[in-house]
Backbone as JSON, one array per atom type, in Angstrom:
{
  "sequence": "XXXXXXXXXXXXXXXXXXXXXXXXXXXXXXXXXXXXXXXXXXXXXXXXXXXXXXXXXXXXXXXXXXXXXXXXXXXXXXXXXXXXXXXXXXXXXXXXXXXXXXXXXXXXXXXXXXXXXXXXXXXXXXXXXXXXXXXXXXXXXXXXXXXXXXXXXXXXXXXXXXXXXXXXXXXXXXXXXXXXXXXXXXXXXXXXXXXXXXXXXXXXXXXXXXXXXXXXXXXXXXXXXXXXXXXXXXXXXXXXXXXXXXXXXXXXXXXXXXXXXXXX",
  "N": [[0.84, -1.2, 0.0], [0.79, 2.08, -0.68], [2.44, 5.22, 0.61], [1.26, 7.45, 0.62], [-1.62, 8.56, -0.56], [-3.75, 9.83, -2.76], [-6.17, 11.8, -3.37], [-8.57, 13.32, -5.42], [-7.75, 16.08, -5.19], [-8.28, 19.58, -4.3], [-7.13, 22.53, -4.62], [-8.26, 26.11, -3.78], [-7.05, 29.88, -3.72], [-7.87, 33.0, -3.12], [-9.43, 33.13, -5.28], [-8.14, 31.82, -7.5], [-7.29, 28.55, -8.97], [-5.14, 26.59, -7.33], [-4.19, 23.78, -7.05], [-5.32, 21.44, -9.09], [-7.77, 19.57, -9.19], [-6.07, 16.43, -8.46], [-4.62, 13.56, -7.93], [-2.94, 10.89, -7.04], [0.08, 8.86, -6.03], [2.15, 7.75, -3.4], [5.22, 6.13, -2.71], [7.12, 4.43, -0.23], [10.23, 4.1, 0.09], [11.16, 5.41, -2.06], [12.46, 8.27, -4.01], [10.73, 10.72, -4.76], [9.86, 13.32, -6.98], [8.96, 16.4, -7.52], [7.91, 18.23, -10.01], [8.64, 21.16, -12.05], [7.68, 24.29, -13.92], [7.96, 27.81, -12.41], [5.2, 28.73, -10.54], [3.37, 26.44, -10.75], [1.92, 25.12, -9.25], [3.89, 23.7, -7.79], [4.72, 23.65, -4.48], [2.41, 23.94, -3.33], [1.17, 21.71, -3.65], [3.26, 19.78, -1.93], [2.81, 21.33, 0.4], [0.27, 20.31, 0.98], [0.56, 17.67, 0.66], [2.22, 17.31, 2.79], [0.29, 18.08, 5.32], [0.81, 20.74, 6.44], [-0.86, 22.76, 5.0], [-4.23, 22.93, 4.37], [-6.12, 21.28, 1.83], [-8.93, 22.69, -0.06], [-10.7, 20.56, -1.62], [-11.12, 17.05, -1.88], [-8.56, 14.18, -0.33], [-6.5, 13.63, 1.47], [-4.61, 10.52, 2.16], [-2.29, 9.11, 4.93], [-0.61, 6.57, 5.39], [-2.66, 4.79, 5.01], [-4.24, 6.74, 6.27], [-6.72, 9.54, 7.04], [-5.17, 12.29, 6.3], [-5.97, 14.44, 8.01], [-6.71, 13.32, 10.14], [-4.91, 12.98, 12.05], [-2.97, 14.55, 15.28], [-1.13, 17.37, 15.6], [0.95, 17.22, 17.09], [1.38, 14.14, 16.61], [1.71, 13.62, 13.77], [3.99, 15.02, 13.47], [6.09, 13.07, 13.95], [6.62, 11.43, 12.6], [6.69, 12.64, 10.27], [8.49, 14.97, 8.24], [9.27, 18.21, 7.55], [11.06, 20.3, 4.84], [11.24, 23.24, 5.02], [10.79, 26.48, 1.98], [11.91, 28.43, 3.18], [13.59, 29.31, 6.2], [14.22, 30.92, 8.1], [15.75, 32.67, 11.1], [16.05, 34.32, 13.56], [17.36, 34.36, 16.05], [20.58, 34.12, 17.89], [21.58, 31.05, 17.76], [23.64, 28.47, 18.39], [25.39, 26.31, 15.49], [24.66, 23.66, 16.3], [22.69, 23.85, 18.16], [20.4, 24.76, 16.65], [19.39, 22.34, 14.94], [19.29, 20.57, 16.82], [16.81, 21.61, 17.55], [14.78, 20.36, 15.82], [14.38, 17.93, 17.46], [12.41, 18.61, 19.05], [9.75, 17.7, 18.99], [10.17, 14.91, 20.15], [10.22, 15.25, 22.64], [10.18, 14.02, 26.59], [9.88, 11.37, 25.01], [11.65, 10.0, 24.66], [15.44, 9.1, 24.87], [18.33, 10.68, 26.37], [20.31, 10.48, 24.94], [19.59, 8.79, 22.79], [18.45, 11.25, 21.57], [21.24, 12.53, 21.12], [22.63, 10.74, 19.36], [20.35, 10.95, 17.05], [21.14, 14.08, 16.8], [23.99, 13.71, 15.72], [24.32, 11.89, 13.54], [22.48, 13.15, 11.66], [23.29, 15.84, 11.35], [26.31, 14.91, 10.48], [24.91, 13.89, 7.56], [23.94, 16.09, 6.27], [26.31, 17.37, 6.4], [27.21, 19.33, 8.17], [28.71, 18.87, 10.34], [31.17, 20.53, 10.87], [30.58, 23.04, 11.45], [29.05, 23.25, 14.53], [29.87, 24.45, 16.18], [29.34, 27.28, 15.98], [27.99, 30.49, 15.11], [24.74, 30.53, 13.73], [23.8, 32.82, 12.83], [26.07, 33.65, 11.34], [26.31, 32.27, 8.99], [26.91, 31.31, 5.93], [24.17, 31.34, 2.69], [24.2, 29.01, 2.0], [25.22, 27.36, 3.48], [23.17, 27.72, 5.97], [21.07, 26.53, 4.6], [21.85, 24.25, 4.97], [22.05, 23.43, 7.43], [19.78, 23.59, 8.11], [18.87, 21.65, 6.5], [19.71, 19.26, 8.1], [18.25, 19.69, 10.54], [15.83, 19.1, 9.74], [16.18, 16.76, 8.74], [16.91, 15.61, 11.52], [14.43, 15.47, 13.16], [13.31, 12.97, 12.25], [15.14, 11.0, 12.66], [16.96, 8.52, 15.28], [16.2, 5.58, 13.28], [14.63, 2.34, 13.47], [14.71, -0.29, 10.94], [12.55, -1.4, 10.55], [10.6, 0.79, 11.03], [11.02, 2.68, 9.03], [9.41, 2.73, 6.79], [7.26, 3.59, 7.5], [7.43, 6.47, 7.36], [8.17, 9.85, 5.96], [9.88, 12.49, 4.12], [9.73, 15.59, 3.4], [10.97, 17.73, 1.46], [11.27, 21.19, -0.17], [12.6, 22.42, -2.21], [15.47, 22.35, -1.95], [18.02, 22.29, -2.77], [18.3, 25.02, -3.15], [20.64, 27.93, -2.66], [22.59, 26.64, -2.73], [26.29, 25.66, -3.67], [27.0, 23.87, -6.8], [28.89, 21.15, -6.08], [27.31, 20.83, -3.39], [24.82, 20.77, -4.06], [24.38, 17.89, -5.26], [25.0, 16.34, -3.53], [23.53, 16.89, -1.24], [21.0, 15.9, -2.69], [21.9, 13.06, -3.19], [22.28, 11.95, -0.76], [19.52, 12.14, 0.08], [18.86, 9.78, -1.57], [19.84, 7.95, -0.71], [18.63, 7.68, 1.91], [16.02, 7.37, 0.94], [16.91, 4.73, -0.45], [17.25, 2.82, 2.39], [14.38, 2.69, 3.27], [12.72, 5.04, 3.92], [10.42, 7.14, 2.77], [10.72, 9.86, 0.53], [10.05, 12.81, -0.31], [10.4, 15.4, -2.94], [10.79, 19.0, -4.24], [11.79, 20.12, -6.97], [13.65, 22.27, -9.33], [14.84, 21.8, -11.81], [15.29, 20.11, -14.02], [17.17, 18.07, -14.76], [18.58, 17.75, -12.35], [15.97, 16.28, -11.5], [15.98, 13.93, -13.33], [18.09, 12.55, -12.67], [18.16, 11.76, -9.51], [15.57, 10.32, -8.82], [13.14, 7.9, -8.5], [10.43, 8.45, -9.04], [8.28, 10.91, -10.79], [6.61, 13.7, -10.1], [4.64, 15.85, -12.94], [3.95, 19.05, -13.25], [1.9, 21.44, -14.02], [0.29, 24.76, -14.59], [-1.05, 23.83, -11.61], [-2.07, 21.86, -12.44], [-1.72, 18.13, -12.58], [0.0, 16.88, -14.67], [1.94, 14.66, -15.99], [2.69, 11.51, -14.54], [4.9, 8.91, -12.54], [7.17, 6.51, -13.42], [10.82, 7.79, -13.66], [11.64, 7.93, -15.93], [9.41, 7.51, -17.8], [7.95, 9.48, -17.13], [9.51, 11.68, -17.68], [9.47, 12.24, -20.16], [10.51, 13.59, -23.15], [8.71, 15.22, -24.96], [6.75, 15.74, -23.15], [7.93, 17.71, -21.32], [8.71, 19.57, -22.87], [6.28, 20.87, -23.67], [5.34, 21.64, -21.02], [7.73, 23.07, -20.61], [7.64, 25.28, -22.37], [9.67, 25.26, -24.34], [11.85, 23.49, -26.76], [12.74, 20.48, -25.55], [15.16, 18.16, -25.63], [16.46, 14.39, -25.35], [19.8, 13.28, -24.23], [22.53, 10.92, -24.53], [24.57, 10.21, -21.85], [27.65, 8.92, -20.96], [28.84, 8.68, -18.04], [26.2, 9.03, -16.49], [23.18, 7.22, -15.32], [20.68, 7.53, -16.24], [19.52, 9.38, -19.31], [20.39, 12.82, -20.46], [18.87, 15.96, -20.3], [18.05, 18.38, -22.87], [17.5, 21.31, -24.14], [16.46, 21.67, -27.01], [17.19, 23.58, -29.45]],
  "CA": [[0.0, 0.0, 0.0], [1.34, 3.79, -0.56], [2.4, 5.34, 2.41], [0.65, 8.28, 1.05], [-2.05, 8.22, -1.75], [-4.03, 11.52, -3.03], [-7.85, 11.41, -4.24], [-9.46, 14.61, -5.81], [-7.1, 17.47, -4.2], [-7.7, 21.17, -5.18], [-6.87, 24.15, -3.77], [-8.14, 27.53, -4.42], [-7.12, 30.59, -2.67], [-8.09, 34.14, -4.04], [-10.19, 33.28, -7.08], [-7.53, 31.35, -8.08], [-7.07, 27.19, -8.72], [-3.46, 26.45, -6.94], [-3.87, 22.54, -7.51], [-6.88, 21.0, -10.08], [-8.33, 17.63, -9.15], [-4.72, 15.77, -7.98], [-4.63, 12.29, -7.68], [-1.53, 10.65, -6.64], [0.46, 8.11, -4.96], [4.16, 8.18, -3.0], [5.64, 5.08, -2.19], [7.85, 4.44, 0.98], [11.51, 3.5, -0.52], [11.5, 6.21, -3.14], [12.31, 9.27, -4.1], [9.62, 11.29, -5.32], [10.22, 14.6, -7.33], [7.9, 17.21, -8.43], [8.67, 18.89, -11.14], [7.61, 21.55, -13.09], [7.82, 25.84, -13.7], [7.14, 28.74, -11.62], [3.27, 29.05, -10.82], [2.38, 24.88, -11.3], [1.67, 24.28, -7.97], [4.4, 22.06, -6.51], [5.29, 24.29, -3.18], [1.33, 23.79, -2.68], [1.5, 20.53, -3.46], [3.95, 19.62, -1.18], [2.25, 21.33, 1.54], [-0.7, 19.55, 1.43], [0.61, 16.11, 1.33], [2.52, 17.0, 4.35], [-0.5, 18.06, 6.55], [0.95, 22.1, 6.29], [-1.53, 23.39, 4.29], [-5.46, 21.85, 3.99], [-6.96, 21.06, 0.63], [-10.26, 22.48, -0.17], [-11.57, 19.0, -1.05], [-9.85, 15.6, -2.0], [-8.18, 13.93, 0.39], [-4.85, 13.09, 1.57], [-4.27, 9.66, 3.13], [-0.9, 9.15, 5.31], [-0.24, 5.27, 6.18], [-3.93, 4.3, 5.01], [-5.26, 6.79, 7.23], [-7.04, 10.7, 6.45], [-4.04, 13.4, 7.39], [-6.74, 15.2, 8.95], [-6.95, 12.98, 11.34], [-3.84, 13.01, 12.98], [-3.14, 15.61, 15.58], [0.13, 17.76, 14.81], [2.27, 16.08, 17.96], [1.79, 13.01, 16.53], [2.33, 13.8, 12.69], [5.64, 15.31, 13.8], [6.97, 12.04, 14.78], [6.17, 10.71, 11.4], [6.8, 12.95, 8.84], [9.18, 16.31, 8.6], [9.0, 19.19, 6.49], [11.77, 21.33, 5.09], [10.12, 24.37, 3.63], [12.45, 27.23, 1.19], [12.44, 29.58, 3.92], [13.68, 29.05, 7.36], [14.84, 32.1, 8.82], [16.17, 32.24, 12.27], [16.07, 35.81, 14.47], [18.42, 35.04, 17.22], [22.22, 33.59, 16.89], [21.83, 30.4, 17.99], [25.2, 27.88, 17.78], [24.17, 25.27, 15.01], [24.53, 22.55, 17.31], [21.46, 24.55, 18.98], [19.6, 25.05, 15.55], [19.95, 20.75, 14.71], [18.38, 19.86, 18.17], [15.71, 21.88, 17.15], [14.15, 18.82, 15.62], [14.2, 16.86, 18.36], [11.46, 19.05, 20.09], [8.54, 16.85, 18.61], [10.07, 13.82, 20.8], [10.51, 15.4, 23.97], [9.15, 13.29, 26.95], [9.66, 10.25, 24.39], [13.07, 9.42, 23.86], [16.43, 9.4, 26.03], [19.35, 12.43, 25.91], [21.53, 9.96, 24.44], [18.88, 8.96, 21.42], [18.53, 12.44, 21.03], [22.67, 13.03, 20.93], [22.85, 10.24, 18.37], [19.88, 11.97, 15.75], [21.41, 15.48, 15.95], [25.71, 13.68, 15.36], [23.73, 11.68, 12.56], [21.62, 14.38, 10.74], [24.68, 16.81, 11.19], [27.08, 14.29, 9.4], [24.64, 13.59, 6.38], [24.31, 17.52, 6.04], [27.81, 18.05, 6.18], [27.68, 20.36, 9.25], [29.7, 18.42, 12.2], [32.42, 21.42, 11.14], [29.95, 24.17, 12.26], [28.86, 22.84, 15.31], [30.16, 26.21, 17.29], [29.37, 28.35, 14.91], [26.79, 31.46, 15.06], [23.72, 30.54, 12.75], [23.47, 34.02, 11.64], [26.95, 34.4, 10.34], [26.87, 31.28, 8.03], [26.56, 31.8, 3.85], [22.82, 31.32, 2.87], [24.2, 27.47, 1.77], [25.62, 26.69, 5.23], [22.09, 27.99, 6.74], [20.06, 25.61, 3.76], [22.72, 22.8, 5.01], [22.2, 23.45, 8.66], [17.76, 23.43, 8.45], [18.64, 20.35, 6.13], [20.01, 18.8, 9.2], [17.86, 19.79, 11.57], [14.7, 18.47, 9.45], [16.47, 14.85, 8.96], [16.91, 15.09, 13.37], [13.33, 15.42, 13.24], [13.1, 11.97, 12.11], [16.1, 10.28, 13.5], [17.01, 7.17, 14.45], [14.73, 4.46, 13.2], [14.76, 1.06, 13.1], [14.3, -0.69, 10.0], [10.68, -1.38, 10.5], [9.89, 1.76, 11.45], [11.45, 3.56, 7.75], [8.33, 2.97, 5.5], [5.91, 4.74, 7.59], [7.76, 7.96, 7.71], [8.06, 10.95, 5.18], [11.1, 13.49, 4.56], [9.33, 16.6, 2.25], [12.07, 18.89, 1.0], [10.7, 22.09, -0.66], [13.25, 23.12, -3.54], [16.52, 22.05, -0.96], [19.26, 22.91, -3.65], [18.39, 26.46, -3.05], [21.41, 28.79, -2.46], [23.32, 25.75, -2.32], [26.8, 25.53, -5.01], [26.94, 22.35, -7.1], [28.54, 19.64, -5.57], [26.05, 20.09, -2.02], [23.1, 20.12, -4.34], [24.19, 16.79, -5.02], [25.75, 15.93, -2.17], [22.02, 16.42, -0.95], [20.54, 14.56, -3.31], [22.76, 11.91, -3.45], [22.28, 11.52, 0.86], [17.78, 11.41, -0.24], [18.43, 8.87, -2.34], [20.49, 6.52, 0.2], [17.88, 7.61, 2.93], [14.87, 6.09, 0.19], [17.53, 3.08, -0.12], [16.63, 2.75, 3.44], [13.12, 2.34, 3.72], [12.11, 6.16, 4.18], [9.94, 8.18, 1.61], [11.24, 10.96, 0.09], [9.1, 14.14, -1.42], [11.05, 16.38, -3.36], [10.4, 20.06, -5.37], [13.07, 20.65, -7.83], [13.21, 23.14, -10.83], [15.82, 21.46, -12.5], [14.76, 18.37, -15.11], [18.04, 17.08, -14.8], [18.47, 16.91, -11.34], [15.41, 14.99, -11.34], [16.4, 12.35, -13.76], [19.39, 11.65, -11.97], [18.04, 11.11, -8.33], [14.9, 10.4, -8.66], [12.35, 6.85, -8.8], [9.14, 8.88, -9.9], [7.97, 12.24, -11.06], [5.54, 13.99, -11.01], [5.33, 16.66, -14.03], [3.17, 19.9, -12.9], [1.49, 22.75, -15.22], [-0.45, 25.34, -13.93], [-2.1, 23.54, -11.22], [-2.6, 20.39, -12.98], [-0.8, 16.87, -12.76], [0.19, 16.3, -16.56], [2.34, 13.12, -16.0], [3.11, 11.02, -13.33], [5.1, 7.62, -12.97], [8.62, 6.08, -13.24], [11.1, 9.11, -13.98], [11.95, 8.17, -17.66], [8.56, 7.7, -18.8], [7.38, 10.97, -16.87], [10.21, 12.93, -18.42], [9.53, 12.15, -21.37], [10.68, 15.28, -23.84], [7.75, 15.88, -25.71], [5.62, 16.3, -22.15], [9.04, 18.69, -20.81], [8.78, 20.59, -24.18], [4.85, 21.57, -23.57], [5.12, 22.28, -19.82], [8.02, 24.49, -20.24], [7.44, 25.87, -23.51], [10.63, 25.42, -25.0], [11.56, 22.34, -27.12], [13.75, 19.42, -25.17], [15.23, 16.86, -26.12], [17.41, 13.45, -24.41], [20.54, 12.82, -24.92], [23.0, 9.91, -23.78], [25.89, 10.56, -21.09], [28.08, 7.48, -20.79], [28.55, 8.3, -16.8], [24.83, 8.84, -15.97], [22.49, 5.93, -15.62], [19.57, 8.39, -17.43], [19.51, 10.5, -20.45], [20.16, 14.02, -19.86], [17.19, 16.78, -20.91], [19.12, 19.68, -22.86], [17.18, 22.05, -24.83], [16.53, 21.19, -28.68], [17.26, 24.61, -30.39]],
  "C": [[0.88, 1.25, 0.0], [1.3, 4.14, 0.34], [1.46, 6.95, 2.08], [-0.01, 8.17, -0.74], [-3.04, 9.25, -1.68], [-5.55, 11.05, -3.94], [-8.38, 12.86, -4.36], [-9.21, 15.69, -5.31], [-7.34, 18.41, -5.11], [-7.7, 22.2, -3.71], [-7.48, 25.0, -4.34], [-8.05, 28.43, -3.56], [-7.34, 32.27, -3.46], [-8.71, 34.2, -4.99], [-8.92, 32.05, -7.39], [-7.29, 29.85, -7.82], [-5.65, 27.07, -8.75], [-3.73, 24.97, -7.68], [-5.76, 22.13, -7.96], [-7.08, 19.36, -9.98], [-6.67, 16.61, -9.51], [-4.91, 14.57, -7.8], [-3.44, 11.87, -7.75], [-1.35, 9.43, -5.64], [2.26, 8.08, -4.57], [3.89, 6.81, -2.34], [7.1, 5.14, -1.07], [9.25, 4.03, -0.2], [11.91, 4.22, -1.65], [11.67, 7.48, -3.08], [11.33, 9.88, -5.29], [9.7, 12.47, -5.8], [9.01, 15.46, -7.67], [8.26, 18.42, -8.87], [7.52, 19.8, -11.76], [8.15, 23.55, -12.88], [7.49, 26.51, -12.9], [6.16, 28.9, -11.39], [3.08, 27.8, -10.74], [2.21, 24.29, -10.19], [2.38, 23.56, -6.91], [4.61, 22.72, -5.03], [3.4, 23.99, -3.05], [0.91, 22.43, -2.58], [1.72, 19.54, -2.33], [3.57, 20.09, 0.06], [0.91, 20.59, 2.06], [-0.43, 18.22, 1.56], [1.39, 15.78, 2.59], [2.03, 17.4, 5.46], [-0.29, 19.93, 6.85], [-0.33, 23.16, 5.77], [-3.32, 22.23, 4.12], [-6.03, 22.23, 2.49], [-8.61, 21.98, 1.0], [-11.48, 21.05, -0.53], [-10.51, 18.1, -1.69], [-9.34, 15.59, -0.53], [-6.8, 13.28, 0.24], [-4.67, 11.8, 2.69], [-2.84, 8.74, 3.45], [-1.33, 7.81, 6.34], [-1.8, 4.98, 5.88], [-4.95, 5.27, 5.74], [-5.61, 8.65, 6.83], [-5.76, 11.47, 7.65], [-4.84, 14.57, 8.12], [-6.81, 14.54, 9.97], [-5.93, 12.66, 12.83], [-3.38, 14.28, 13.72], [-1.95, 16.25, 15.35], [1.31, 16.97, 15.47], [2.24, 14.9, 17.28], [2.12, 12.73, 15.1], [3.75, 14.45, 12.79], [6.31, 14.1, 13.55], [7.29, 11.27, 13.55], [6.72, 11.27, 9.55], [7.47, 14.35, 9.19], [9.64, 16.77, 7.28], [10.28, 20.32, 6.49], [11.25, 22.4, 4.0], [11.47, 25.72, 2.88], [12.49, 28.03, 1.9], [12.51, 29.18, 5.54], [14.98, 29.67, 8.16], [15.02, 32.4, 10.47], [16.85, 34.03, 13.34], [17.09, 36.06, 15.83], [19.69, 34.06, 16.9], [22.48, 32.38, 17.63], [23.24, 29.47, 17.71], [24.06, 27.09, 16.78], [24.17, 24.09, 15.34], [22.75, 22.61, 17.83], [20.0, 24.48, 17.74], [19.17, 23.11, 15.27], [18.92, 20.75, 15.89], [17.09, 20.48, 18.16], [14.6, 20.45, 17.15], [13.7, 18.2, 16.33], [12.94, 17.15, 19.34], [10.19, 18.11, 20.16], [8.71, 15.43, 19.94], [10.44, 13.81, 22.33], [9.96, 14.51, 24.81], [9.37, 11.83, 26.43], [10.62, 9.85, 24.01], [14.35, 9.96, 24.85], [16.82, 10.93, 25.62], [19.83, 11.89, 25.01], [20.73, 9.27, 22.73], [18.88, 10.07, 20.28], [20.24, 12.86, 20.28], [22.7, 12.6, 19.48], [21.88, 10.69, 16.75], [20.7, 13.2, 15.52], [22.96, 14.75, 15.27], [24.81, 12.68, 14.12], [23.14, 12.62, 11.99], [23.24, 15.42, 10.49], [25.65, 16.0, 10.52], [26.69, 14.27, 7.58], [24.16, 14.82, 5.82], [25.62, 18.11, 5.82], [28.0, 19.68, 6.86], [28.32, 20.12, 10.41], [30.34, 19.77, 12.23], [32.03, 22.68, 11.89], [29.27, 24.36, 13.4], [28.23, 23.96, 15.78], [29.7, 27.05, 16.75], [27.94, 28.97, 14.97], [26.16, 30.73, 13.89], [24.01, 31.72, 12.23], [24.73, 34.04, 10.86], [27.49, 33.55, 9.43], [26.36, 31.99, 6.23], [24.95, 31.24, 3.69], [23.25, 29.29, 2.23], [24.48, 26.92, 3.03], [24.29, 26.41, 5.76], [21.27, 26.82, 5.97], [20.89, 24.74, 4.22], [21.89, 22.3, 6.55], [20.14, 23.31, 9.26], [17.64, 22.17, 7.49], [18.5, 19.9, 7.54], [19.17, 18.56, 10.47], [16.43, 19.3, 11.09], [14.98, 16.63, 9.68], [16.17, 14.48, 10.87], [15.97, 14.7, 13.7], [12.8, 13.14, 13.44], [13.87, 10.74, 12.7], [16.27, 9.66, 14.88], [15.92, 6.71, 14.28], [15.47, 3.6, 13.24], [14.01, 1.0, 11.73], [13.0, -0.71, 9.22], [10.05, -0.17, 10.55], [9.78, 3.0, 9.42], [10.25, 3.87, 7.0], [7.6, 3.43, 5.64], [6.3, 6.26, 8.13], [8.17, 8.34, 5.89], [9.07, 11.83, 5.47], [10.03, 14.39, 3.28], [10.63, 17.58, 2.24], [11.44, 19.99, -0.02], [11.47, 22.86, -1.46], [14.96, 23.06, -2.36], [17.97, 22.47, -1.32], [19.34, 24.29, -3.48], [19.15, 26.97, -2.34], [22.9, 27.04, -1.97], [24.3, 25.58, -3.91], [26.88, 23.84, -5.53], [27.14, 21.08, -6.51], [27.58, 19.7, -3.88], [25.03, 19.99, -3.01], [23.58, 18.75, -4.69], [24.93, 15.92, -4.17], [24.05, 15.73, -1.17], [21.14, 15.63, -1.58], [20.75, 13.15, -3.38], [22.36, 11.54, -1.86], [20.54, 11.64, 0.83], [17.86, 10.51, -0.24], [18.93, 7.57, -1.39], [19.32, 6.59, 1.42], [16.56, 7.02, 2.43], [15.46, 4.39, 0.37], [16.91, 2.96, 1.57], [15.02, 2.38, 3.69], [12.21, 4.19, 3.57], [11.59, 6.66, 2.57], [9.95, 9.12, 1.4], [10.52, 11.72, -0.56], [9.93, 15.05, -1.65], [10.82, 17.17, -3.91], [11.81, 20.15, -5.55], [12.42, 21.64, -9.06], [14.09, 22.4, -11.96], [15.43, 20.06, -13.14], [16.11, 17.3, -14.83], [18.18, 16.65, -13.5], [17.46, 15.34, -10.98], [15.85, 13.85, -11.81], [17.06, 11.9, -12.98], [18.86, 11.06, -10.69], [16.82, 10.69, -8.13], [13.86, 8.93, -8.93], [11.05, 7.36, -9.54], [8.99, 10.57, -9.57], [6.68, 12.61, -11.01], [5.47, 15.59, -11.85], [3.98, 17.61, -13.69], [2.82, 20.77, -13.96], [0.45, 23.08, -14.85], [-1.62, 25.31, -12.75], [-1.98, 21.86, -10.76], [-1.41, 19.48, -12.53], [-0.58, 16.37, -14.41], [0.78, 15.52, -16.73], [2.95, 12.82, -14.53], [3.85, 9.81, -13.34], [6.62, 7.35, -13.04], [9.32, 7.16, -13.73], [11.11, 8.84, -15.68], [10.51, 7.67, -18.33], [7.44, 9.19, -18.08], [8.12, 12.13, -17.38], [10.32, 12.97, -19.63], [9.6, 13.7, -22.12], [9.82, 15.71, -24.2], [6.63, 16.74, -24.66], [6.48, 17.88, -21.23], [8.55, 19.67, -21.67], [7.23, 21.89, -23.99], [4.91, 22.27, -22.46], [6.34, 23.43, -19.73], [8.48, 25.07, -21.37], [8.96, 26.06, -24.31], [11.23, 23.87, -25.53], [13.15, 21.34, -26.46], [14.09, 18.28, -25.85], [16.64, 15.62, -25.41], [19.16, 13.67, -25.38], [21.69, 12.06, -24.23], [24.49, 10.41, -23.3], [26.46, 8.9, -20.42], [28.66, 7.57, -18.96], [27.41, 8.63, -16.07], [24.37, 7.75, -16.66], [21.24, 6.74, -16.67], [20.6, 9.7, -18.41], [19.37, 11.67, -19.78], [19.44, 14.86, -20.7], [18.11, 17.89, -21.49], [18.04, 20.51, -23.93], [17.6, 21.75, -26.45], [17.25, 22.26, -29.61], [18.76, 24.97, -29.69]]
}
């Protein structure tokens, strides 16, 4: 069963249709991308299948069960959201920022559980080095490294069993981040799907997706216009329509997928 599966979602806020009759499913063990231009919905998307934001109708069901019906303490525990803005007003160390996370399991988990999520999350972020270090006076990639980190804590550790009924949402994560962390982050999703956990991702980038990605889904104004394994959701001709300019594949002998490059 899908750990999270989508029946008749829209939004509208202002006069305006954010997401148009959505239907969907995310599977535990994958990474999940959603793709698509400025305006097509995925940041609303993405908030509604992680309980952030409520649908006007359709429904969203997390582990078989309506995400309305879970109260927020206990969707914490379950599922953790990193959204593109996460701005921070006083100068915490980022040791301090990291343990954040852990607030959801207060009450429910040792010190020493806790120690081991934030020195895990902070490794697969690639912030052990900033530990000490003022939040405010990091580069705006440090700070996107350092609210990675502190979303993974959220979730940290599991057991095995536990992986398939949890959720990581990332909300465009590459942002202000230089090449090799965006895939340095990507690349540390895709081993945390290997794992058992289910991954939701917004990207802008077609290629990123191919590369890290098990399924897509392909957005336009709203709408869901393809969905499904990445290379038959990225297909060029459906790229070409949604972002009005004509794509086309082409074969890189060290990627496992075709890369998307612009036809003209």
């Amino acid at each position: 069963m899908p750990v999270i599966q989508v029946e008749g979602l829209s939004v509208r806020r202002d006069g305006k249709m954010l997401i148009d009759s959505a239907d969907l499913s995310i599977n535990a063990g994958e990474v999940t991308t959603i793709l698509g231009p400025n305006g097509a919905g995925k940041s609303t998307l993405l908030r509604c299948l992680s309980g952030t934001m409520r649908p006007d109708h359709g429904h969203v069901l997390f582990n078989g069960r309506d995400l309305r019906d879970y109260a927020a303490s206990e969707l914490a525990l379950h599922r953790a959201v990193l959204g593109q803005e996460g701005q921070l007003a006083f100068g915490s160390s980022v040791m301090e920022v990291v343990r954040l996370g852990r607030i959801p399991h207060v009450g429910r988990t040792t010190r020493q559980t806790d120690l081991v999520a934030v020195a895990e999350a902070m490794q697969v972020a690639n912030v052990e080095h900033l530990a000490d270090r003022n939040f405010l006076t990091l580069s705006g990639g440090e700070k996107q490294r350092v609210h990675l980190a502190r979303t993974l804590c959220q979730l940290l550790p599991w057991r095995p069993a536990e992986a398939a009924s949890r959720l990581l949402y990332l909300d465009e994560p590459t942002n202000n981040l230089d090449l090799s962390h965006q895939h340095a982050v990507l690349r540390h999703a895709r081993k945390l799907a290997k794992a058992g956990l289910g991954v939701v991702i917004v990207l802008h980038d077609p290629n990123l997706a191919t590369a890290y990605s098990d399924h897509v889904v392909l957005m336009q104004a709203g709408r869901i216009v393809s969905t499904g394994p990445t290379d038959v959701a990225m297909h060029p001709e459906r790229l070409s329509m949604v972002y009005g300019i004509p794509m086309r594949r082409i074969s890189h002998p060290d990627y496992m997928h075709d890369l998307l490059v612009p036809a003209e």
